[in-house]
C-alpha positions as CSV (number, residue, x, y, z in Angstrom):
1,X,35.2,61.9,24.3
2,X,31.7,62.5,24.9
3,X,29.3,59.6,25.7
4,X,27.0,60.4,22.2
5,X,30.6,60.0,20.3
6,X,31.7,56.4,22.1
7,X,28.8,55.1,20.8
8,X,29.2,55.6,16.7
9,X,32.4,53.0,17.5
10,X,30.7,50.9,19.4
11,X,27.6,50.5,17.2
12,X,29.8,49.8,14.4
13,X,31.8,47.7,16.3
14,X,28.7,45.1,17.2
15,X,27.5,46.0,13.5
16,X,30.7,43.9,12.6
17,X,30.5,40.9,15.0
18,X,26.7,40.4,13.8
19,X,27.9,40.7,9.7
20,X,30.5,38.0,11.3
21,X,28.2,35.4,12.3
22,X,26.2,35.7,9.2
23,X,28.5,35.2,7.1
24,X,29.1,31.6,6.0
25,X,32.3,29.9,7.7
26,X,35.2,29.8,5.3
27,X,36.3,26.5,7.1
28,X,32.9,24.7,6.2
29,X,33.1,21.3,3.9
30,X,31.4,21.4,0.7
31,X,28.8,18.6,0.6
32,X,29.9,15.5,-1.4
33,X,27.9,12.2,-1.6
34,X,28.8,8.7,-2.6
35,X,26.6,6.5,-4.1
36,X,27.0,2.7,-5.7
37,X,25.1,2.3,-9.1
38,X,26.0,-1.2,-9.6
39,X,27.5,-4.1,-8.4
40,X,27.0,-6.8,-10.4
41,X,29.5,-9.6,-11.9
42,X,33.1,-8.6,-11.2
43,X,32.7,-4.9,-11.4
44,X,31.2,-2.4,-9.0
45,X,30.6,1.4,-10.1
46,X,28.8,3.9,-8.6
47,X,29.5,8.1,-8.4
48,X,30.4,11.4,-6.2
49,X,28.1,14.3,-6.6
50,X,28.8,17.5,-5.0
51,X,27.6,21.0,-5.9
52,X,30.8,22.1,-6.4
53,X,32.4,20.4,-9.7
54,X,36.3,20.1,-8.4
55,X,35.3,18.2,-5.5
56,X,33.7,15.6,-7.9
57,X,36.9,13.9,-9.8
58,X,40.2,13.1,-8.4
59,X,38.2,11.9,-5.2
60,X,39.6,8.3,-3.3
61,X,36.5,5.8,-3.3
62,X,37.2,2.7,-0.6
63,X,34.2,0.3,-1.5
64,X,34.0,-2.1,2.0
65,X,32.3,-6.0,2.3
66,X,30.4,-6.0,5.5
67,X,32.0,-8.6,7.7
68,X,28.5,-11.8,8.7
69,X,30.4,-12.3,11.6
70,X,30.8,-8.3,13.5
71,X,34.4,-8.3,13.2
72,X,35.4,-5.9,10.9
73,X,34.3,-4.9,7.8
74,X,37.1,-5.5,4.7
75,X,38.1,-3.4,2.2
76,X,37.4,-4.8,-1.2
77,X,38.8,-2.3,-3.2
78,X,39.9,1.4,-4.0
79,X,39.2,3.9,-7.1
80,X,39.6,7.4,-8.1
81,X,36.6,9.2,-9.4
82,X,36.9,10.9,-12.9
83,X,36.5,14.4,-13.3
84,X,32.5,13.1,-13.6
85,X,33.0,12.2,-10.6
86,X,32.6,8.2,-11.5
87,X,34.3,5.4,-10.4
88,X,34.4,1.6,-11.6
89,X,36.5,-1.1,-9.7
90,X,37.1,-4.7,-10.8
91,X,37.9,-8.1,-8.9
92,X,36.3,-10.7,-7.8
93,X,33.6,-9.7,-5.3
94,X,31.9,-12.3,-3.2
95,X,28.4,-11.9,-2.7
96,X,27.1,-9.6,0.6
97,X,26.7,-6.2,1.7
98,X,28.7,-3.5,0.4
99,X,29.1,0.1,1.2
100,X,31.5,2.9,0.0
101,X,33.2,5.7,1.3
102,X,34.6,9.1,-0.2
103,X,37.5,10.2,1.5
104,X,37.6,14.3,2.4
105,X,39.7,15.8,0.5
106,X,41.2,19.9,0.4
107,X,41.5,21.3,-3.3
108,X,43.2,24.5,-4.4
109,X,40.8,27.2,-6.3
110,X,41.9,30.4,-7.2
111,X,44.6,30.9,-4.2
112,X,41.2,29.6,-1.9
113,X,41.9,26.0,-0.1
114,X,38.6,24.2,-0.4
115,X,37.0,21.3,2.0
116,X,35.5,18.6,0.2
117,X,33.3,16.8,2.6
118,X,33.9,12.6,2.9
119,X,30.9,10.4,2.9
120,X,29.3,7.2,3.2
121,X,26.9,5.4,0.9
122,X,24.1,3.5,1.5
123,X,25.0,-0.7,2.5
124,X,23.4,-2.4,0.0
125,X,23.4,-6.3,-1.4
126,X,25.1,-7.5,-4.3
């Protein structure tokens, strides 16, 4: 081979690596949020957004009571969103800070296994 034909495979070789890294990773976690709407009386509720609608219901929500002391926070409850991507939980809730947390999760789509990002909310008082 001559050097002018070596280079036709190598261009298209680094053409190839270059359409690589532009691409967007297949591994990457679609973005989900949690947030708490309400959590007054004996029932919180609040709601997972994501951009991609299956990674909104059927998502684990673990709503946690800040601990006054430092030790560790406690775990006041646990829902599953709807296909809305809402959840409600009822007990008996003393008052303090609370925050929830979305569990990652991997869903099926068309033969494709997608990564639904986990997430934190903001603490807030109730």
């Amino acid at each position: 081979m001559t050097r002018r034909s070596l280079r036709i495979p190598i261009l298209l070789l680094v053409a190839l690596a270059l359409m690589a890294l532009a691409a967007p990773s297949a591994g990457a976690a679609v973005k989900s949020k949690v947030t708490i709407l309400s959590g007054e009386g004996a029932k919180f509720t609040g709601k997972v957004t994501s951009p991609k609608k299956r990674c909104r219901g059927g998502r684990t929500v673990k709503l946690f009571r800040e601990d006054d002391s430092g030790d560790k926070d406690s775990l006041a409850g646990t829902a599953t969103t709807t296909r809305a991507g809402v959840w409600t939980m009822d007990g008996s809730f003393m008052a303090g800070f609370y925050y929830a947390r979305v569990l990652p999760r991997v869903i099926h789509q068309s033969g494709m296994a997608i990564r639904c990002a986990g997430d934190f909310s903001v603490r807030q008082r109730f």
